[in-house]
C-alpha positions as YAML, in Angstrom:
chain: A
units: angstrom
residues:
- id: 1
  name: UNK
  ca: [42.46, 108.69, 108.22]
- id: 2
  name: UNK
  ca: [44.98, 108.95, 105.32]
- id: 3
  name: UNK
  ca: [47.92, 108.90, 107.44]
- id: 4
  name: UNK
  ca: [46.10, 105.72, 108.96]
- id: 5
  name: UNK
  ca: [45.91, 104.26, 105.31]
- id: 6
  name: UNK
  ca: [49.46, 105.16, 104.65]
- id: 7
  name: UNK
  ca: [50.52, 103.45, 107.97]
- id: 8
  name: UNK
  ca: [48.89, 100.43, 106.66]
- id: 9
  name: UNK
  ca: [50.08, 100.16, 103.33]
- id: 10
  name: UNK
  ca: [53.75, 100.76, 104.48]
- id: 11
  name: UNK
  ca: [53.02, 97.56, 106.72]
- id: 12
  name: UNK
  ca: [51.98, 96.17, 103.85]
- id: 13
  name: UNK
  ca: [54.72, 96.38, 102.12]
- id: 14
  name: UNK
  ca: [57.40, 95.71, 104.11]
- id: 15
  name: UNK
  ca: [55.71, 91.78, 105.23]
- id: 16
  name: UNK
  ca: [55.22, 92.12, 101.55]
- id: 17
  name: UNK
  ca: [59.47, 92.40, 101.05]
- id: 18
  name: UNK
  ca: [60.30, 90.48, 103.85]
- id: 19
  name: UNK
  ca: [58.25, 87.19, 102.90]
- id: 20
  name: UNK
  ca: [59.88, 88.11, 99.30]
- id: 21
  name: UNK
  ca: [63.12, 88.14, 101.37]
- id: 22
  name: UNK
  ca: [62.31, 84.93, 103.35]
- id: 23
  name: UNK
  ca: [61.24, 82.81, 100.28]
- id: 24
  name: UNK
  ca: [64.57, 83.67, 98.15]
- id: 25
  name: UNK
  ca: [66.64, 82.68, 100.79]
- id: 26
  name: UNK
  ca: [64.75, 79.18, 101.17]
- id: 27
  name: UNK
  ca: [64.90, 78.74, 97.90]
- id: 28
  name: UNK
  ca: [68.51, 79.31, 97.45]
- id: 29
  name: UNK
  ca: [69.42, 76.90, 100.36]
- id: 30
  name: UNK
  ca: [66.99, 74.34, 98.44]
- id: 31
  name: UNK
  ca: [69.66, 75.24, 95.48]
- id: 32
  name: UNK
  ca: [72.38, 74.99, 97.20]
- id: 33
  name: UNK
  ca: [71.14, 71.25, 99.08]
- id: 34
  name: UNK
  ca: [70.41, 70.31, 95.09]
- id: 35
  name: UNK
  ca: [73.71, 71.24, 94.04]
- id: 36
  name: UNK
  ca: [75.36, 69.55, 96.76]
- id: 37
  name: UNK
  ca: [73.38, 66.31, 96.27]
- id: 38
  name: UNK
  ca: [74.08, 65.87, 92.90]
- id: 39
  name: UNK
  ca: [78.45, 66.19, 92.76]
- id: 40
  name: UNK
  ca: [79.54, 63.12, 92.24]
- id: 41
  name: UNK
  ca: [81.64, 61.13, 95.13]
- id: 42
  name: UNK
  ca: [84.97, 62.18, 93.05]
- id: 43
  name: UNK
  ca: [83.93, 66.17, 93.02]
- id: 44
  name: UNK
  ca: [82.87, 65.81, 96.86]
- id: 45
  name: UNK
  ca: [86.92, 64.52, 97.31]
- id: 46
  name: UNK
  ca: [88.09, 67.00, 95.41]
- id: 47
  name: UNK
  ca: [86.28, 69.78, 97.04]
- id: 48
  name: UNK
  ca: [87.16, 68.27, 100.47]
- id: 49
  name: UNK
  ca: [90.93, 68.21, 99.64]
- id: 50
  name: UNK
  ca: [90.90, 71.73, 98.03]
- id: 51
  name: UNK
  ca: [89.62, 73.17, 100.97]
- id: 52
  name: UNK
  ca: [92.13, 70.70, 103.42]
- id: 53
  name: UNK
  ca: [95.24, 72.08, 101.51]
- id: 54
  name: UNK
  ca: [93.42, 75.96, 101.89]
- id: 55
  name: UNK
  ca: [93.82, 75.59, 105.47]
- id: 56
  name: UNK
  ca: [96.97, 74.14, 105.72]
- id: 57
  name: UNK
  ca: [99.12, 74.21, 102.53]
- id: 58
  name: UNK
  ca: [102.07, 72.36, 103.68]
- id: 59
  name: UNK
  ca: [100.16, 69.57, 104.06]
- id: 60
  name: UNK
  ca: [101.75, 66.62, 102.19]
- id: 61
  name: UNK
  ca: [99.52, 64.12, 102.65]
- id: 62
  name: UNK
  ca: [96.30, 65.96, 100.96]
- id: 63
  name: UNK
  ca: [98.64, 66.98, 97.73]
- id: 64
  name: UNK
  ca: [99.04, 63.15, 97.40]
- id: 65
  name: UNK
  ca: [95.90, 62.62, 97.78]
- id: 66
  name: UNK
  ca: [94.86, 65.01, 95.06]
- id: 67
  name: UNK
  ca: [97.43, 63.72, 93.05]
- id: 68
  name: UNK
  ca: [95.93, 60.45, 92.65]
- id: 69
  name: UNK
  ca: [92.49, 61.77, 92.32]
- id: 70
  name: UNK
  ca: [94.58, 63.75, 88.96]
- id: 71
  name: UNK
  ca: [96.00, 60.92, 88.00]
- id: 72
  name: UNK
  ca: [92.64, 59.01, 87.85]
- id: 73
  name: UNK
  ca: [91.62, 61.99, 85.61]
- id: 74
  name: UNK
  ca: [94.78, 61.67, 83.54]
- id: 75
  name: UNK
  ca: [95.49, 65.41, 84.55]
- id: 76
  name: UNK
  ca: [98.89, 64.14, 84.45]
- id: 77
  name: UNK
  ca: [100.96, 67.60, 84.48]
- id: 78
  name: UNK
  ca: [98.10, 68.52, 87.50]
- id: 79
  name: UNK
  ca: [99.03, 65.71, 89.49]
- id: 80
  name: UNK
  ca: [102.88, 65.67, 88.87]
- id: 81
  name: UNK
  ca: [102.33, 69.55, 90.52]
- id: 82
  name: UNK
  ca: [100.74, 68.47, 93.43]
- id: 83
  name: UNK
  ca: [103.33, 65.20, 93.96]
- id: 84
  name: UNK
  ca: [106.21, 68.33, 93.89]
- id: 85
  name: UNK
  ca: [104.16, 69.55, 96.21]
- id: 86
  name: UNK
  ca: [103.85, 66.86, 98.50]
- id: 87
  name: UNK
  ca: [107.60, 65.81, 98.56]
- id: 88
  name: UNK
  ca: [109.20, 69.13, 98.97]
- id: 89
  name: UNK
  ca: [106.96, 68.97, 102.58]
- id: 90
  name: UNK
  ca: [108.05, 65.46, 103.05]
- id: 91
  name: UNK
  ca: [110.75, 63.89, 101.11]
- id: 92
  name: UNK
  ca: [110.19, 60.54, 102.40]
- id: 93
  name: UNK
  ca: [106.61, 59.99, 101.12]
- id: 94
  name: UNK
  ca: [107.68, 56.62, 99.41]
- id: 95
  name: UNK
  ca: [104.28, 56.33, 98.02]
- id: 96
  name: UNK
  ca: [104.22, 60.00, 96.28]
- id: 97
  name: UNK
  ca: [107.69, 59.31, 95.28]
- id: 98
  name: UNK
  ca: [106.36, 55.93, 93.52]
- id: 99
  name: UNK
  ca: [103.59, 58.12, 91.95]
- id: 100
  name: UNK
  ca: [105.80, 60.79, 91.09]
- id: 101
  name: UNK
  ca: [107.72, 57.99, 88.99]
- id: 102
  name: UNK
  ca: [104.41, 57.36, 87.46]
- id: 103
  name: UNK
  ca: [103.49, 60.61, 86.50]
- id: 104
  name: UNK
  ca: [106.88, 61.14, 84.69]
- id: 105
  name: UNK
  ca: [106.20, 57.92, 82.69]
- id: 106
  name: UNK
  ca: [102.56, 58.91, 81.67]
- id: 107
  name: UNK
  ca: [104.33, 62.33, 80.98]
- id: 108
  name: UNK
  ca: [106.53, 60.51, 78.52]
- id: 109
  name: UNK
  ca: [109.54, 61.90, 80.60]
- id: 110
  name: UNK
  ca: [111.39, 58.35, 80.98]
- id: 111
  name: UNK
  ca: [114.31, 59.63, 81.61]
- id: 112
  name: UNK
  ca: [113.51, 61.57, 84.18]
- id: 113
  name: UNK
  ca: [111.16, 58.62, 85.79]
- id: 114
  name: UNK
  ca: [114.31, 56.59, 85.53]
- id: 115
  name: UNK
  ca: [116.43, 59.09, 87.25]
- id: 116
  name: UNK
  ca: [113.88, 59.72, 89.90]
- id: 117
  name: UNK
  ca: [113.41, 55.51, 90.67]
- id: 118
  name: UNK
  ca: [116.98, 55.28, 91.44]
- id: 119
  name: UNK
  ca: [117.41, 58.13, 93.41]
- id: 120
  name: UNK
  ca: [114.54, 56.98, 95.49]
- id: 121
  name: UNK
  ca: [115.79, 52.98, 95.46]
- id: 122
  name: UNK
  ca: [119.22, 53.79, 96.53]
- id: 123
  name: UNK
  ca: [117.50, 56.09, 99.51]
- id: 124
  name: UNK
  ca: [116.10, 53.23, 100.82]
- id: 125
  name: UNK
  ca: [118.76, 50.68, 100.68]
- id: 126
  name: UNK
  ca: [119.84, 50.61, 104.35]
- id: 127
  name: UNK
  ca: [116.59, 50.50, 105.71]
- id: 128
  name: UNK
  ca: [114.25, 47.82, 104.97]
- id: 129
  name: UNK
  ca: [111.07, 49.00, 106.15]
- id: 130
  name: UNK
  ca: [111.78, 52.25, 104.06]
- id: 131
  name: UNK
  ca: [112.55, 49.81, 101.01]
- id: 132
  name: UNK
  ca: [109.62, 48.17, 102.10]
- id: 133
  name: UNK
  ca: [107.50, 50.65, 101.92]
- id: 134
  name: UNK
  ca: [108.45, 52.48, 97.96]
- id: 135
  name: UNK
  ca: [108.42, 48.53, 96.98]
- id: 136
  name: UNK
  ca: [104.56, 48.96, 97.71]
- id: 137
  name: UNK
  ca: [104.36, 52.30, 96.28]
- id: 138
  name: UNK
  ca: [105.95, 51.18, 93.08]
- id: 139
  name: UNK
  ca: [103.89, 47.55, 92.71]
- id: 140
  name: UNK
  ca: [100.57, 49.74, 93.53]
- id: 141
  name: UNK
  ca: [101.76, 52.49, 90.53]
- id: 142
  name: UNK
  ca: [102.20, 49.10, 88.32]
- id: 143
  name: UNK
  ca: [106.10, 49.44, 88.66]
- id: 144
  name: UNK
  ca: [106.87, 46.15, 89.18]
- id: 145
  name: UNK
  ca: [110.54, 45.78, 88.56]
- id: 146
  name: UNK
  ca: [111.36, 48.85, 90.47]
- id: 147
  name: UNK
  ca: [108.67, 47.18, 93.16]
- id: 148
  name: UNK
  ca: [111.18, 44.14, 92.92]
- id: 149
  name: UNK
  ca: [114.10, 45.54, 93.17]
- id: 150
  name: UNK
  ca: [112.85, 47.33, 96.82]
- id: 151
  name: UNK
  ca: [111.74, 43.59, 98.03]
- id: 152
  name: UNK
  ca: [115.48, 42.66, 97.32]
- id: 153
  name: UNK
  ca: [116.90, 45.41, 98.67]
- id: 154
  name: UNK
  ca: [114.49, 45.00, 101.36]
- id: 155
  name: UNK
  ca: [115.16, 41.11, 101.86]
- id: 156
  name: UNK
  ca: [119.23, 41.46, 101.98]
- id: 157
  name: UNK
  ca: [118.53, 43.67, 105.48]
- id: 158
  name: UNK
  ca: [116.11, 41.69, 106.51]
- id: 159
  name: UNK
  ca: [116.07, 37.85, 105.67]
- id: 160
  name: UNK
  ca: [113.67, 36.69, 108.51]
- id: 161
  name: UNK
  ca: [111.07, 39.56, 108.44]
- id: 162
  name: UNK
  ca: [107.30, 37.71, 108.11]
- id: 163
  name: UNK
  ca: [105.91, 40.76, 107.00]
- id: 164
  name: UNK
  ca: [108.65, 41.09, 104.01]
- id: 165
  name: UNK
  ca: [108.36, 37.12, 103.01]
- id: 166
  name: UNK
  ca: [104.85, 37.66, 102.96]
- id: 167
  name: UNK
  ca: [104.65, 40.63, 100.78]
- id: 168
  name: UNK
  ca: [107.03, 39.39, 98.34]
- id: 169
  name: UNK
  ca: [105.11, 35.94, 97.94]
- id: 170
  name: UNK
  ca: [102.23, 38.50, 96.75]
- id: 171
  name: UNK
  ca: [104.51, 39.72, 94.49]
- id: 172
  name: UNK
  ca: [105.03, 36.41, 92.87]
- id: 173
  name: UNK
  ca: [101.80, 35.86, 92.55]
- id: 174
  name: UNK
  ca: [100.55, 39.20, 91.48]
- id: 175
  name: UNK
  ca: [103.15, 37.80, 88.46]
- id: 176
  name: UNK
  ca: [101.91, 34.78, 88.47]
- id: 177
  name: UNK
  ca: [104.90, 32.62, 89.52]
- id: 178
  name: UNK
  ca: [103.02, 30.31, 92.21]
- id: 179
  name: UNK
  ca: [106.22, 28.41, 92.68]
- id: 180
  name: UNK
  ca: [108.44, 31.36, 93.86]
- id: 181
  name: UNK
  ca: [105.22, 32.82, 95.66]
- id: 182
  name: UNK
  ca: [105.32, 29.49, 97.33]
- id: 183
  name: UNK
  ca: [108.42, 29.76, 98.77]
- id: 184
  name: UNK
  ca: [108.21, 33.23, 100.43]
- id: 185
  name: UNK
  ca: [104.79, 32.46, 101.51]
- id: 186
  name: UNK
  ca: [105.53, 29.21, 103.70]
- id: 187
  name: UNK
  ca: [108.70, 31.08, 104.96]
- id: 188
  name: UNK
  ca: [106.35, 34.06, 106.07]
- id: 189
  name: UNK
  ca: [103.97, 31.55, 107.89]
- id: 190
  name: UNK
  ca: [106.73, 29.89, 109.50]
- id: 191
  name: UNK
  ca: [108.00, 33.03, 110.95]
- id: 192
  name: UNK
  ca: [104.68, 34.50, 112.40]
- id: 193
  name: UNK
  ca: [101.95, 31.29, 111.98]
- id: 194
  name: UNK
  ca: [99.55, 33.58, 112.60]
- id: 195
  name: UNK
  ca: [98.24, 35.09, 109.42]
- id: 196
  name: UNK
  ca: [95.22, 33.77, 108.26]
- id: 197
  name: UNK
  ca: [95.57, 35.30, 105.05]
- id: 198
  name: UNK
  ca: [98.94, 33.65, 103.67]
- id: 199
  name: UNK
  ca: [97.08, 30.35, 105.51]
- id: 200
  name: UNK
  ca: [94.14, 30.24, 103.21]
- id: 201
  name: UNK
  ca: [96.27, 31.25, 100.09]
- id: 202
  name: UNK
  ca: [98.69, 28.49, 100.72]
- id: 203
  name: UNK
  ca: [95.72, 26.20, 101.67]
- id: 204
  name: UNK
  ca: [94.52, 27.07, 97.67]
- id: 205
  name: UNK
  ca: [97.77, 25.87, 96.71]
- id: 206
  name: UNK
  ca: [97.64, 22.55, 98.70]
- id: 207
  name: UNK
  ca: [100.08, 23.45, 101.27]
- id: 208
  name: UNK
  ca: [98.61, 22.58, 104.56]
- id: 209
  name: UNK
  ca: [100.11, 24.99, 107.20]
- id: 210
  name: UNK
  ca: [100.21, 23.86, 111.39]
- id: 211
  name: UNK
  ca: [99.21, 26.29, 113.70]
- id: 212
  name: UNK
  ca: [101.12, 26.75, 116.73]
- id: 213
  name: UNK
  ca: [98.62, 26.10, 120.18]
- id: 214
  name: UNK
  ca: [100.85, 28.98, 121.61]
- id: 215
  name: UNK
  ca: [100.91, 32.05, 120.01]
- id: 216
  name: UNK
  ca: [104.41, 33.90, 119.77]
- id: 217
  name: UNK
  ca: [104.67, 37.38, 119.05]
- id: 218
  name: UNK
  ca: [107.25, 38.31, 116.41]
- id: 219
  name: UNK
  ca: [110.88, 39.75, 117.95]
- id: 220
  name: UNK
  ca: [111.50, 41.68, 114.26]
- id: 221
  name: UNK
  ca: [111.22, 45.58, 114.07]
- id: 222
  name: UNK
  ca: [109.81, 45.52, 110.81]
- id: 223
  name: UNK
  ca: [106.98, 43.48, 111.92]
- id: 224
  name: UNK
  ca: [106.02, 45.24, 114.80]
- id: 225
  name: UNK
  ca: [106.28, 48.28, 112.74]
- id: 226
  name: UNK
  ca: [103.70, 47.41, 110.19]
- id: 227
  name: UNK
  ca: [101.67, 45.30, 112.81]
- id: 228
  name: UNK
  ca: [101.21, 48.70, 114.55]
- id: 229
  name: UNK
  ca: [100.19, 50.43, 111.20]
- id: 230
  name: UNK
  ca: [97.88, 47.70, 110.63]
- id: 231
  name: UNK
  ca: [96.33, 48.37, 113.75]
- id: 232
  name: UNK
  ca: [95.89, 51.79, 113.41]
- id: 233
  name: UNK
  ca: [94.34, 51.63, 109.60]
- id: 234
  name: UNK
  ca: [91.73, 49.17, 111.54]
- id: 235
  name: UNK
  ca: [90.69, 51.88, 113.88]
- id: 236
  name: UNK
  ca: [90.28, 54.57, 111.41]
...
């Protein structure tokens, strides 16, 4: 009878434990969940690009990424680490190179930000998408005369580009000189017609724009190039 009692009360027990056992667990995944729920949208990125660059460190792209998300932060010396980072596993990130221009500015190392924007203009000087490109970098960072001297660069290689004329009119008037943004903006439309965009801003600037009943792709490189990458940021 006692070892029957005994039997029991060990039985006892253990479902005893094992609920125990059972409810901690639930409640720590509740924790967890509650945890998880309230990160903001900025700590969810930074997790996500932590653990990107833990399983592959020579990836460039998330070290920019977390760069910017630094930068937002004005972690400034953080970000300028990560930009290091990024360009010594691709040199020809224009836009990390823009942002590592940045950085050095914020960091009140002008000299070195000067050194580094000419090092990167005169990379790009023979090829126009590539000039193209840090151009954007450097107008997104704020850098707009090293943005314009890229578009020059850019424009002396290739004259007849739409997608150049068109980004350089947007330049203009990102500065706010409507006449000059004029100018590169009918050019762009009169190279490729099709681009509702420059249509509607010239149409807000009382220049009414024909379009072509036959539709005519664009023979320039640099057009199809960024076509192609406009493409692809559409499917993602």
């Amino acid at each position: 009878m006692r070892i029957a009692a005994y039997t029991l009360l060990i039985a006892l027990v253990s479902v005893s434990l094992t609920g125990c056992a059972m409810f901690d667990g639930s409640d720590k995944d509740k924790q967890d969940k509650s945890q998880q729920i309230s990160k903001t949208p900025k700590q969810l990125r930074y997790e996500e690009l932590n653990e990107e660059i833990d399983r592959d460190f020579d990836d460039a792209e998330a070290h920019y990424q977390l760069a910017k998300l630094y930068m937002t932060d004005r972690r400034f010396s953080k970000a300028d680490y990560h930009l290091e980072i990024a360009l010594n596993f691709k040199p020809m990130l224009r836009e990390a190179q823009a942002s590592q221009v940045k950085v050095n500015q914020l960091l009140g190392n002008d000299s070195k930000a000067a050194q580094l924007a000419e090092i990167y203009i005169n990379q790009t000087k023979s090829k126009a998408e590539e000039a193209l490109l840090l151009g954007q970098g450097f107008q997104n960072e704020g850098l707009d005369e090293y943005a314009f001297d890229c578009y020059q660069n850019a424009l002396a290689l290739a004259p007849d580009s739409a997608v150049l004329n068109k980004q350089v009119g947007y330049y203009y008037l990102d500065q706010g000189d409507r006449s000059r943004a004029e100018v590169y903006l009918k050019k762009s439309i009169q190279l490729d017609p099709y681009q509702p965009d420059v249509s509607n801003e010239l149409g807000k600037m009382g220049v009414s724009v024909e379009v072509p009943k036959t539709k005519k792709s664009s023979g320039f490189s640099l057009d199809r190039l960024f076509k192609k990458n406009e493409e692809k940021s559409g499917q993602n």
